[in-house]
Backbone as CSV, one residue per row, in Angstrom:
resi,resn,N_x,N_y,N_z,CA_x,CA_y,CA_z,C_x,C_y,C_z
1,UNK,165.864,116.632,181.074,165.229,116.352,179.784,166.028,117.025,178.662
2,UNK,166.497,116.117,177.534,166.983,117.041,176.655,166.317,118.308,175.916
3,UNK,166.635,119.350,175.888,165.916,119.950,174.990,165.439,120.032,173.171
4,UNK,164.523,120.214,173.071,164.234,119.674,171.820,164.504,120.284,170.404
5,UNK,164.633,119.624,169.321,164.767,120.989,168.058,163.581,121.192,167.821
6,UNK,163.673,122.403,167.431,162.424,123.677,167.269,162.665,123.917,165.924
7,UNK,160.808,123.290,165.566,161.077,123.826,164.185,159.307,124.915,164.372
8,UNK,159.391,125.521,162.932,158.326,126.431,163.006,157.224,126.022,161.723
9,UNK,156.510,126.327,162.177,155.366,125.401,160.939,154.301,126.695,161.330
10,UNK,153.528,127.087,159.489,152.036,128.027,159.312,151.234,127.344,159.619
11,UNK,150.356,127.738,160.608,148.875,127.296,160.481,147.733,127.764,159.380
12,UNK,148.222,127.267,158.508,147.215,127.909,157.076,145.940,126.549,157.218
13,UNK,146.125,125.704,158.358,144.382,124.867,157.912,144.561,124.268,159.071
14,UNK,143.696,123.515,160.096,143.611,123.076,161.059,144.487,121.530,161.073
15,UNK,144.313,121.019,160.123,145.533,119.588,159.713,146.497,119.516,160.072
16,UNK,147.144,121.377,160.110,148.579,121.665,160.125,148.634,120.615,161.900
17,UNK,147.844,121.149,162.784,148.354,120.577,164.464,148.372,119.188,164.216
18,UNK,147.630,118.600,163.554,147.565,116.864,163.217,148.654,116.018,162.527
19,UNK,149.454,116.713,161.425,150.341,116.507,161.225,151.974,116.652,162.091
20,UNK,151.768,118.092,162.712,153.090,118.059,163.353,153.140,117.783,164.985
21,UNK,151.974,116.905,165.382,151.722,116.255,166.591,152.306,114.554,165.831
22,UNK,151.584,114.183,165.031,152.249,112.696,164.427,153.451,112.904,164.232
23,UNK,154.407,113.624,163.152,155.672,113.903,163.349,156.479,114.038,164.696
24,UNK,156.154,114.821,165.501,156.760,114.925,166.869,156.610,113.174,167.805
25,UNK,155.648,112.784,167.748,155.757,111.396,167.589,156.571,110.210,167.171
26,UNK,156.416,110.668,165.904,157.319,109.553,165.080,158.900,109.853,165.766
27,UNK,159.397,110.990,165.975,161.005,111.340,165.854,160.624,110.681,167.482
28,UNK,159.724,111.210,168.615,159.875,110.267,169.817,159.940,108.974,170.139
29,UNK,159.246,107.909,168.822,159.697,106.635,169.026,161.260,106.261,168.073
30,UNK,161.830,107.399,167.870,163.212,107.253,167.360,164.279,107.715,168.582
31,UNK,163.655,108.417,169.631,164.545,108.311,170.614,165.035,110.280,170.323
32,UNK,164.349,111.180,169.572,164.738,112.271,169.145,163.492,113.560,169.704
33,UNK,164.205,114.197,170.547,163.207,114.930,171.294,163.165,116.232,170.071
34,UNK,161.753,116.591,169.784,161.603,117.369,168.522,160.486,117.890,169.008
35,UNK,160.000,119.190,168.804,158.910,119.980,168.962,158.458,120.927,167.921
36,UNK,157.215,121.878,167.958,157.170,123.055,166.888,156.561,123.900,167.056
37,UNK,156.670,124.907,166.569,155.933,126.541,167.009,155.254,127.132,165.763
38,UNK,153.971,127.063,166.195,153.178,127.779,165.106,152.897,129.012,164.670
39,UNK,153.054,129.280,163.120,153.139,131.300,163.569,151.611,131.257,162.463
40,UNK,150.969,132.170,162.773,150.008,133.316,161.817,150.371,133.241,160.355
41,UNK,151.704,133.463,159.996,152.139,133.919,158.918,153.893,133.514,158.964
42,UNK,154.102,133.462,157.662,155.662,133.159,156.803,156.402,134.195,157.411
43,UNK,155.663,135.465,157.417,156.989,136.702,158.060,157.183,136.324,159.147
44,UNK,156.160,136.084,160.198,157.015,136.152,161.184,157.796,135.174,161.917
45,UNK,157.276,133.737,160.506,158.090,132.274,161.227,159.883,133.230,160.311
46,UNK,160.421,133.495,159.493,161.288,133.750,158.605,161.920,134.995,160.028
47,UNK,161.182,135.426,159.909,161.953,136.656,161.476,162.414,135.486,162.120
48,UNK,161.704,134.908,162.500,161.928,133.628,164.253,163.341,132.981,163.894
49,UNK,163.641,133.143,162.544,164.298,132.041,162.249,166.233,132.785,162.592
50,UNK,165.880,133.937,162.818,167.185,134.583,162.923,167.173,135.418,164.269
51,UNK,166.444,135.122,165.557,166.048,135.602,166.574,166.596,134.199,167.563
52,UNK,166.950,132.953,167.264,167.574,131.994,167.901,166.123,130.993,168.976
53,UNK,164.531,131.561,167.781,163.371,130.638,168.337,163.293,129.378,167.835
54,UNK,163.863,129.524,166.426,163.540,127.866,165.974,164.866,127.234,165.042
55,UNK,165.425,126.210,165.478,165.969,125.795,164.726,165.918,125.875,162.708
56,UNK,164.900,125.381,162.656,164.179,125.110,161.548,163.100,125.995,161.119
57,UNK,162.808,125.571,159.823,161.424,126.288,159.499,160.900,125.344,158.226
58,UNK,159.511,125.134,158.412,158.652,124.398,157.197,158.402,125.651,156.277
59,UNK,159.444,126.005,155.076,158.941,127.105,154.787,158.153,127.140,152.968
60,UNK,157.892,128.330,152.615,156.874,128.102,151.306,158.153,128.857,150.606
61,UNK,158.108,128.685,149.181,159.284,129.048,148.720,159.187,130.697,148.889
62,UNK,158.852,131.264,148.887,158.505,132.809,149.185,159.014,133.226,150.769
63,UNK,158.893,131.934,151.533,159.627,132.574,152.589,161.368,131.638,152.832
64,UNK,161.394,131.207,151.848,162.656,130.569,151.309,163.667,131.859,151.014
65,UNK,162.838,132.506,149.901,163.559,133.946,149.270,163.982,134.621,150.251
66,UNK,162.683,134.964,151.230,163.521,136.102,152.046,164.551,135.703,152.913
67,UNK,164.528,134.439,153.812,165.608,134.309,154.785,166.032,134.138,153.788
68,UNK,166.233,133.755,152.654,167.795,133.435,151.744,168.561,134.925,152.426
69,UNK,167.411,136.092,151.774,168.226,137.172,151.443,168.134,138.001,152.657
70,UNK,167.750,137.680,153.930,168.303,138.295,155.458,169.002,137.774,155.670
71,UNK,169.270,136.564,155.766,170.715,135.749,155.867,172.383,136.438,155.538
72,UNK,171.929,136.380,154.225,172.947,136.840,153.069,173.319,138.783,153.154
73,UNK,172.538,139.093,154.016,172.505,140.911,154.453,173.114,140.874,155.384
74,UNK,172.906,139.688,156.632,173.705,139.674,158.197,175.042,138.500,157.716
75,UNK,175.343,138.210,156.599,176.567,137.217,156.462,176.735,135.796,157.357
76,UNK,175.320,136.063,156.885,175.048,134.456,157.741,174.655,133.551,156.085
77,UNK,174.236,132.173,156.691,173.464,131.162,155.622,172.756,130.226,156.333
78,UNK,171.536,130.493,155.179,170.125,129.412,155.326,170.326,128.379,154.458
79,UNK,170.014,127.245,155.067,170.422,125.658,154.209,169.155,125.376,153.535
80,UNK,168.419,124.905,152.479,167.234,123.639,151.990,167.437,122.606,152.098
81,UNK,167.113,121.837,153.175,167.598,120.606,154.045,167.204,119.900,153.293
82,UNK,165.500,119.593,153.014,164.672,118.612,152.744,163.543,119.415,152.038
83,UNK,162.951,118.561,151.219,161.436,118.665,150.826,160.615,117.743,150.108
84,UNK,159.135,117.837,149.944,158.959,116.413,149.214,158.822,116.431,147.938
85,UNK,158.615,114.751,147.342,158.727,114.673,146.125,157.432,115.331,145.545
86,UNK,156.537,115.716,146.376,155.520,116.971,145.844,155.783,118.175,145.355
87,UNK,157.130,118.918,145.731,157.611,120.004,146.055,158.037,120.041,144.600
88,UNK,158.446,119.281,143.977,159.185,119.539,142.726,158.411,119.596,141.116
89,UNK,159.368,120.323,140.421,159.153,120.299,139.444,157.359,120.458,138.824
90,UNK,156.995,121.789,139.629,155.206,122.049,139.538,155.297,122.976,138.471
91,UNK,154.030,123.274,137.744,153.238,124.360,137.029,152.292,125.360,137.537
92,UNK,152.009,125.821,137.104,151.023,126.499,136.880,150.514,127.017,135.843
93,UNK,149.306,127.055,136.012,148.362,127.097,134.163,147.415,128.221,134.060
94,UNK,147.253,129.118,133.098,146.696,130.222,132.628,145.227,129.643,131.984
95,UNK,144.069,129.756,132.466,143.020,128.747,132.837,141.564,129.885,131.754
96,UNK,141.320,129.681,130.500,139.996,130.755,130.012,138.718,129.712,129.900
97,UNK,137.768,130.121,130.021,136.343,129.465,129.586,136.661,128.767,128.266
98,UNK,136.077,127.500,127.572,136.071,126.798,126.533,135.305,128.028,125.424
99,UNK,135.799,127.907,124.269,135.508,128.491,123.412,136.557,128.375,122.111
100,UNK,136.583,130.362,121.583,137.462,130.345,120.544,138.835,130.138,121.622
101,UNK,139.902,129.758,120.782,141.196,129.839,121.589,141.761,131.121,121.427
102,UNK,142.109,131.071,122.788,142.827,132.909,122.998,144.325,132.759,123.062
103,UNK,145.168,133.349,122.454,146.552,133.156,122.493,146.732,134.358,124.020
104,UNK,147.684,134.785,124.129,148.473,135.701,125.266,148.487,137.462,124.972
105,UNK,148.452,136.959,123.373,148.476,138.392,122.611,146.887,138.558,122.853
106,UNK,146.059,137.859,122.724,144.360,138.169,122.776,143.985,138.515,123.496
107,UNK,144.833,138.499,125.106,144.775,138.731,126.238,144.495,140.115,126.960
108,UNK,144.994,140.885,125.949,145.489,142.744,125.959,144.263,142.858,126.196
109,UNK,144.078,144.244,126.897,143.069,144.391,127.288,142.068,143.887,128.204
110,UNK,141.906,143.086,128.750,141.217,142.221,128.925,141.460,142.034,130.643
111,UNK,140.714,140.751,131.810,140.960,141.265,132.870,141.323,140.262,133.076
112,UNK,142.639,139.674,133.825,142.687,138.170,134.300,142.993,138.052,135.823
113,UNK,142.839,137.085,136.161,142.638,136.822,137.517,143.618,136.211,138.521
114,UNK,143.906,136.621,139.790,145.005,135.880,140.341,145.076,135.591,141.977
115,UNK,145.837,134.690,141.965,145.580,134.026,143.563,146.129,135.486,144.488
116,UNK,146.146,135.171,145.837,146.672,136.095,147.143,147.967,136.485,146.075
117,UNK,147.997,138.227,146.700,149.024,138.786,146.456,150.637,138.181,147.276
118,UNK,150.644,137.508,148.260,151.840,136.710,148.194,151.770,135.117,147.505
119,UNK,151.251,134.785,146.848,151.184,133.559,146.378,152.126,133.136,144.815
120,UNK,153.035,132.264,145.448,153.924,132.135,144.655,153.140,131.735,143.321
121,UNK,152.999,130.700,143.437,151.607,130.124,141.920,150.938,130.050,141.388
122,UNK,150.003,131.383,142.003,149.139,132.308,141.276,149.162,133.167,141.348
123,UNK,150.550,133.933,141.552,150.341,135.475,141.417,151.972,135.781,141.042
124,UNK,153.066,135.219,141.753,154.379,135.929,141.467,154.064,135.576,140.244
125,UNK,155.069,133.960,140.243,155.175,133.620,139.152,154.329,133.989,137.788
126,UNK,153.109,133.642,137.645,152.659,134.092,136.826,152.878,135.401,136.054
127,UNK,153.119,136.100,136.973,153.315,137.678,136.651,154.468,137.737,136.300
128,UNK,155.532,136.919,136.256,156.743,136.725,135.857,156.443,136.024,134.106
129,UNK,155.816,135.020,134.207,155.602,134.632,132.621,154.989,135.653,131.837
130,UNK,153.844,136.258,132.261,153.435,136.833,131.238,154.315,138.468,131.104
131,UNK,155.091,138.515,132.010,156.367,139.746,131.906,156.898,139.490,130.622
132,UNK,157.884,137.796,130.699,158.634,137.436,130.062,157.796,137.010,128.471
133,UNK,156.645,137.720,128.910,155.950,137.312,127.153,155.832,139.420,127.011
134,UNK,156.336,140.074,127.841,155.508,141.411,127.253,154.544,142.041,127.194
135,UNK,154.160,141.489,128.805,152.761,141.720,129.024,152.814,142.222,130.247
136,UNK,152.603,143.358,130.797,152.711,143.916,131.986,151.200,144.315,132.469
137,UNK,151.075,144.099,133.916,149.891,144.721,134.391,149.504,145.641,134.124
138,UNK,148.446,146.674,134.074,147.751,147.852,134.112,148.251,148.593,132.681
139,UNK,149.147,147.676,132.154,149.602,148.869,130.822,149.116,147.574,130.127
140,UNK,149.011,146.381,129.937,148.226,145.210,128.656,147.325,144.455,129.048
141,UNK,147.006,144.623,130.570,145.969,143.936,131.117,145.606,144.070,132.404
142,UNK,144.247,143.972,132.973,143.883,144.418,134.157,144.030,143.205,134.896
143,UNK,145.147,143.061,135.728,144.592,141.844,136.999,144.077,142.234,138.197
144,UNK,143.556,141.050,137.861,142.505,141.088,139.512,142.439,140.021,140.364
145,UNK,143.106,140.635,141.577,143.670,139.595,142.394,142.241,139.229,143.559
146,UNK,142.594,138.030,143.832,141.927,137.033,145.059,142.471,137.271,146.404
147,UNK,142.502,138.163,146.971,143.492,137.938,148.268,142.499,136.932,149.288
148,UNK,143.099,136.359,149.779,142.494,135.398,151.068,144.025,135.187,152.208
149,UNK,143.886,135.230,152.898,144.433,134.909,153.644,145.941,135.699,153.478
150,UNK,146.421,136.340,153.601,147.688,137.320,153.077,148.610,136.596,154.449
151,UNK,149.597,136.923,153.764,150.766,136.111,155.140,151.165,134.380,154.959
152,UNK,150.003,133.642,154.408,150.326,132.220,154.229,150.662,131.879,152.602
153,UNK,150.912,132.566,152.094,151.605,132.566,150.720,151.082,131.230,149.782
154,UNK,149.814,131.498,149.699,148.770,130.626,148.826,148.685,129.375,149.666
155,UNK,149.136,129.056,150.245,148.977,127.880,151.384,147.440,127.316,151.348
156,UNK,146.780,128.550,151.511,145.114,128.423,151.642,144.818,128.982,150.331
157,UNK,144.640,127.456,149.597,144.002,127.899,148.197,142.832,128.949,147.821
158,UNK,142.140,129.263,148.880,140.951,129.742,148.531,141.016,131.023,147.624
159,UNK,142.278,131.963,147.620,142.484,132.939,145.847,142.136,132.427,145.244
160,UNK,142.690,131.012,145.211,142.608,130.195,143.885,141.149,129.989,143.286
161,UNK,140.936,128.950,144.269,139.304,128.814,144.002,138.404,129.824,143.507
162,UNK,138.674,131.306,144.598,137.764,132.127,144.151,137.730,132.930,142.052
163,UNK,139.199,132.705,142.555,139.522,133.246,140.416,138.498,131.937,139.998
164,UNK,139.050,130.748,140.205,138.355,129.823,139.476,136.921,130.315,139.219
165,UNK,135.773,130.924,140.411,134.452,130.469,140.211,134.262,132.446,139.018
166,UNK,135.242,132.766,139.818,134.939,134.449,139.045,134.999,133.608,137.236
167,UNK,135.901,133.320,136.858,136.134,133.070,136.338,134.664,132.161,134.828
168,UNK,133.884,131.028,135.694,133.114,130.492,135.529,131.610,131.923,135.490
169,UNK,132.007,132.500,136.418,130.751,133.503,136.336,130.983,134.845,135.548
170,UNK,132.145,134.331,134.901,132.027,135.552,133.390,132.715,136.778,134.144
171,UNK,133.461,137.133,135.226,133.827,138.185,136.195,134.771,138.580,135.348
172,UNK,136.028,137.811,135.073,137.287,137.723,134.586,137.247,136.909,133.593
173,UNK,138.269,136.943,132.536,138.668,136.347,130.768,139.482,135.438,131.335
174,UNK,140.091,135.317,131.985,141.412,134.416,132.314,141.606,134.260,133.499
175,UNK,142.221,133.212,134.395,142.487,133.374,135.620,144.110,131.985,135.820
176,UNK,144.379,132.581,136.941,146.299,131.646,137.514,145.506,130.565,138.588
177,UNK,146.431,129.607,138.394,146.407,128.406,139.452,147.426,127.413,139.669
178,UNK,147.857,127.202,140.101,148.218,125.622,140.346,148.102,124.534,139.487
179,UNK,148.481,124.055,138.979,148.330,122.787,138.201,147.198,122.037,138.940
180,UNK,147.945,121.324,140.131,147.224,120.757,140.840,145.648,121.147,141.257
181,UNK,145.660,122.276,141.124,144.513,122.726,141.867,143.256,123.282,140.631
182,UNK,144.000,123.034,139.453,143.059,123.208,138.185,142.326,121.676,138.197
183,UNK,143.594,120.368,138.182,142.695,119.601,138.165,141.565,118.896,139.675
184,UNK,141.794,119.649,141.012,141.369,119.419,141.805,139.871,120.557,142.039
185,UNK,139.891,121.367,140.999,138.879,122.325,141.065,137.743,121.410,139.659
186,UNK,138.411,121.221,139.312,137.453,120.103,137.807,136.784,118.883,138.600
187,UNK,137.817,118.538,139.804,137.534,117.269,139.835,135.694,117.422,140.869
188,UNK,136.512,118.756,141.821,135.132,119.504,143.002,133.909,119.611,141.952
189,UNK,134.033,119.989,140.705,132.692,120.890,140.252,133.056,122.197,140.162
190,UNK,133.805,122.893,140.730,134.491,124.641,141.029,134.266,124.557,139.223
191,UNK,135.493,124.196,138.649,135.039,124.125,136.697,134.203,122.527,136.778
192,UNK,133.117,123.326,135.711,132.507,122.133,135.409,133.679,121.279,134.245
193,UNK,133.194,120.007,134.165,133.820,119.321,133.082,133.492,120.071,131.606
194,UNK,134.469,120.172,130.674,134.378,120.681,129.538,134.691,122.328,129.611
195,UNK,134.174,123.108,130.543,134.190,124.059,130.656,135.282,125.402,130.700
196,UNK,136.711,124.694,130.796,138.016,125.756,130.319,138.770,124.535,129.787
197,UNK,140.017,125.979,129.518,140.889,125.504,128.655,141.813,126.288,128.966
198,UNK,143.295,125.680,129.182,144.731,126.126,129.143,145.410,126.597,128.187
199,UNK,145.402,128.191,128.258,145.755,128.967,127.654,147.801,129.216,127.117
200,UNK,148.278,129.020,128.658,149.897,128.889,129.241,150.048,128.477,129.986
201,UNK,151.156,127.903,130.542,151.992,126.950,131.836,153.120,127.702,131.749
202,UNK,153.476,127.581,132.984,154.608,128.037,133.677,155.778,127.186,133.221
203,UNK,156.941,127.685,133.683,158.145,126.550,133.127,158.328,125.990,134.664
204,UNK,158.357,124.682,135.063,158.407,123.873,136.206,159.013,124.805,137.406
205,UNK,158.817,124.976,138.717,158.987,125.357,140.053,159.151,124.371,140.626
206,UNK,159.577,124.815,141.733,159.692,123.960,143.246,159.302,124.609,144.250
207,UNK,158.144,123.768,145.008,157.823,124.900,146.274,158.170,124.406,147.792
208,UNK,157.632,124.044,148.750,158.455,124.434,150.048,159.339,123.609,150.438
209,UNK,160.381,123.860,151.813,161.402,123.584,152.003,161.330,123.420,153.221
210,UNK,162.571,122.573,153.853,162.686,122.963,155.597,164.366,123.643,155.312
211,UNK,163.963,124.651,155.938,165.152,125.698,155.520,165.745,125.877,156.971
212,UNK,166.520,125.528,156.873,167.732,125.515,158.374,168.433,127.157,159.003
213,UNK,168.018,127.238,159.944,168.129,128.903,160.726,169.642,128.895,160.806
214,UNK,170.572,130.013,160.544,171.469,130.208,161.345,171.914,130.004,162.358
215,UNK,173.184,129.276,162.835,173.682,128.518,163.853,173.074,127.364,164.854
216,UNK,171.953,126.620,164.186,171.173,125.553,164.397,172.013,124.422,164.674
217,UNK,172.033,123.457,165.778,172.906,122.475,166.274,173.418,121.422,165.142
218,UNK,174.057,121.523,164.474,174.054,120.637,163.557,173.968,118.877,163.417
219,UNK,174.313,118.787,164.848,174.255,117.016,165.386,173.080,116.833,165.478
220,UNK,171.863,117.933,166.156,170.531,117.619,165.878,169.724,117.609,164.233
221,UNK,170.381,118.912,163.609,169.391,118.808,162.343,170.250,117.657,161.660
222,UNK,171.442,117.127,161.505,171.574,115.794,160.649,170.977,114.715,161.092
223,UNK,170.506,114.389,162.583,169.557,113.306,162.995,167.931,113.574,162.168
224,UNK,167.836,114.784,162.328,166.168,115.274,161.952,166.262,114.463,160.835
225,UNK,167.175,115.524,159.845,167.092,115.199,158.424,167.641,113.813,158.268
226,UNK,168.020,112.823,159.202,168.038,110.989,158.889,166.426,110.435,159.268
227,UNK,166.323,110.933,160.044,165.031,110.286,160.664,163.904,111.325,158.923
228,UNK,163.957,111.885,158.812,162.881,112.653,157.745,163.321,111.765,156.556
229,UNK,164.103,111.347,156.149,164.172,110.828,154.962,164.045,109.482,155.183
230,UNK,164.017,108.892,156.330,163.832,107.509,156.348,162.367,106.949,156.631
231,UNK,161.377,108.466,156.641,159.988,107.946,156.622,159.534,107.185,155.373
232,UNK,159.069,106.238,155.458,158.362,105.202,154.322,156.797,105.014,154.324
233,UNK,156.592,105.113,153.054,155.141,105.155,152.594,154.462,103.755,152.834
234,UNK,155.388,103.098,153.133,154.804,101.694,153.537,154.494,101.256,155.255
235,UNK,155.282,102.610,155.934,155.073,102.558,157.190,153.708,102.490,157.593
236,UNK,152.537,101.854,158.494,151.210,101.905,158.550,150.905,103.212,159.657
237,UNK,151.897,103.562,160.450,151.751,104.444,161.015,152.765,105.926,160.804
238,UNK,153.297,105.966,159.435,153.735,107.285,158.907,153.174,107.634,157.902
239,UNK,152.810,106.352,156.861,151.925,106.791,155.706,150.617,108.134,155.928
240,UNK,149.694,107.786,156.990,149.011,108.935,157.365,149.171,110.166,157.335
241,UNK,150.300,110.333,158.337,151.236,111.448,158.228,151.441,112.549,156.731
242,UNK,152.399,111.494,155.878,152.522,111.538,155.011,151.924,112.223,153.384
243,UNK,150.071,111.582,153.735,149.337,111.754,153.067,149.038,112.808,153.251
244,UNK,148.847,113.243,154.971,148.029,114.498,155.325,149.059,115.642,154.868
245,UNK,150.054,115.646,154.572,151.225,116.518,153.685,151.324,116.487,152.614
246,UNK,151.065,115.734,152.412,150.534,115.592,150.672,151.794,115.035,149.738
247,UNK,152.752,113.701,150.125,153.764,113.167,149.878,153.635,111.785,149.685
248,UNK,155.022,111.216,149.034,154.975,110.050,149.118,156.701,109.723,150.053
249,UNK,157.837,110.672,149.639,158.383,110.915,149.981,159.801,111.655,149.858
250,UNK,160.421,111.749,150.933,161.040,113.102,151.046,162.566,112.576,150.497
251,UNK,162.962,114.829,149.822,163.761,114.477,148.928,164.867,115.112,149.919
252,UNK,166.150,114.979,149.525,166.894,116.248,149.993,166.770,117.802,149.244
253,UNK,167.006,118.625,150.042,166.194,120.160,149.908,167.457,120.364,148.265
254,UNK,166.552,121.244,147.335,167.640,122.112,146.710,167.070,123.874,146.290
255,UNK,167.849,124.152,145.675,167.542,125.505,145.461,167.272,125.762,143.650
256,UNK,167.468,125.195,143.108,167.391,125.173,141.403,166.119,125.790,140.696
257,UNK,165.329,124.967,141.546,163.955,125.593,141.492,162.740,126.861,141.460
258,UNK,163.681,127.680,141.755,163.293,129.173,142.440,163.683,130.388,141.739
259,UNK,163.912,130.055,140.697,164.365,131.314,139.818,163.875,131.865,139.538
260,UNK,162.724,131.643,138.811,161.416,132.821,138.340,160.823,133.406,139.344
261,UNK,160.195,132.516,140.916,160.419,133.512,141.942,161.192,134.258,142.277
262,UNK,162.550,134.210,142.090,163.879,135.006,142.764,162.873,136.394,141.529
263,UNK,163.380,136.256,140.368,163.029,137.257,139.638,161.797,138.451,139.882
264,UNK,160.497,137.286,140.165,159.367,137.963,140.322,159.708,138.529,141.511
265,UNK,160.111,138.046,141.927,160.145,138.811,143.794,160.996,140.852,143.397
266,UNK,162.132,140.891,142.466,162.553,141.772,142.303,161.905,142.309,141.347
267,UNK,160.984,141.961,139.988,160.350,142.716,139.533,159.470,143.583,140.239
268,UNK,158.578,142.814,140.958,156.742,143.160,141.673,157.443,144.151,142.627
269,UNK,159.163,143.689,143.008,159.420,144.352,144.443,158.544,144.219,145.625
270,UNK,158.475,143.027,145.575,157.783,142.322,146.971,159.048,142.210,148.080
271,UNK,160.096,142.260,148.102,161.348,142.384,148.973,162.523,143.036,148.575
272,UNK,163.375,143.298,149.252,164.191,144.232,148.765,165.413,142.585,148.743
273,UNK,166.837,143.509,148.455,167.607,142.610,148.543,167.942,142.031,150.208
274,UNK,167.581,142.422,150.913,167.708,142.696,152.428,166.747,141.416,153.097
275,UNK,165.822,141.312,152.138,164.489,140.596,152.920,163.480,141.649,153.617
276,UNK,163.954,142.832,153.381,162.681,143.891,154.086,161.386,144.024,152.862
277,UNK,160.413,143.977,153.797,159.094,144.183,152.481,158.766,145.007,151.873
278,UNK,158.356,145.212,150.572,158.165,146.310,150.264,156.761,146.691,149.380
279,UNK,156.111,145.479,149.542,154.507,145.363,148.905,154.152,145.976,149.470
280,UNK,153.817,147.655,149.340,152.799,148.459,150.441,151.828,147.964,150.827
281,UNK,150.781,147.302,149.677,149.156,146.245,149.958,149.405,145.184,150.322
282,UNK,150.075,144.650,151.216,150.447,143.496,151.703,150.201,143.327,153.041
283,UNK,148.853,142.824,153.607,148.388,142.827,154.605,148.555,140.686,155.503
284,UNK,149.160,141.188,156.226,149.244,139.767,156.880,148.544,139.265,158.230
């Protein structure tokens, strides 16, 4: 039997086995023996990835950063193969109750709210914009973070949500999210209709990747990555797939995207240059 490429995928929601059972599928009626290994958490799929367990990795841009930068410590290199046209060019929005309008400066003092302490889109980043406005934690404003799930790097919205309802119940002045997930929290009831207003947005991101491990067969990952880009939304039996990932379809991977994370990651000092951690409260 040939052996198969190994890729590594988070279980941040039960969907995750439903999706990468259909995928492993699809590449088997292409004639491409493909499998995947599920981890707990981003650290320890990003370890796996330089230990010779998985070819591949489905990773969140946060665990993009670090194999970038374990890679780049052992003089090796991690590729961004692929990702979808979901992946690109996102926000995130600085979210207050309807009222008077609050600028950033009104903000001082005051307590705002934020997704899991590894969460790229409600917590680095953000903390990176309002840096780049002059606004630092605990010296112009109190944040108060949502942790849920630590290790899946906002994967599991529920930070999110929870700022959202703090937020609604007068807890916190302000709270971080997702674009997406501001208007998917309006759409739940989480904000009632009418009820906030967008204070700031982020300048566009890109979030996850399939990021290619060090010395990975390369005759296999250029088949992967033919067979991955040749999935079609018109397929009746990939579209599913598809949806349950939340795509229409897939781009080739880049890196352009990731700058204000690269940054936040060295401000907060959530990693060193090494990829070693250094968030003491960082429970996974």
């Amino acid at each position: 039997m040939t052996t198969p490429l190994m890729m590594g995928a988070v279980a941040y929601a039960p969907k995750v086995v439903t999706i990468w059972e259909g995928f492993k599928e699809y590449f088997r009626r292409h004639d491409f023996e493909f499998d995947y290994i599920l981890y707990s958490n981003y650290e320890r799929q990003v370890e796996a990835q330089f230990d010779g367990s998985i070819a591949l990795a489905w990773n969140s841009p946060l665990a993009w950063v670090r194999a970038e930068r374990m890679a780049r410590a052992r003089g090796q290199q991690v590729t961004a193969l692929a990702m979808r046209d979901s992946d690109c060019d996102l926000t995130s929005v600085l979210v207050a109750r309807t009222g008077p309008v609050l600028t950033l400066e009104q903000l001082k003092g005051k307590t705002i709210g934020f997704g899991a302490i590894d969460s790229p889109q409600a917590h680095l980043i953000p903390l990176d914009l309002l840096r780049q406005h002059g606004m630092l934690a605990g010296r112009d404003y109190t944040a108060r973070r949502f942790d849920v799930l630590g290790g899946k790097h906002g994967d599991h919205i529920g930070g999110e949500r929870d700022a959202a309802l703090a937020l609604i119940a007068g807890q916190i002045d302000a709270a971080w999210m997702i674009d997406s997930n501001h208007m998917a929290f309006s759409r739940e009831g989480v904000l009632p209709a009418g009820a906030t207003a967008i204070l700031a947005r982020t300048e566009p991101f890109d979030h996850c990747n399939f990021t290619v491990s060090p010395g990975a067969p390369a005759e296999k990952i250029a088949r992967f990555n033919e067979l991955l880009l040749a999935m079609s939304w018109d397929d009746p039996q990939v579209r599913p797939l598809l949806e349950l990932e939340g795509l229409k379809t897939w781009l080739p991977g880049r890196v352009s995207g990731y700058d204000a994370l690269v940054r936040a990651v060295d401000d907060e000092r959530f990693y060193d240059a090494e990829g070693k951690i250094l968030a003491a409260d960082y429970r996974y």
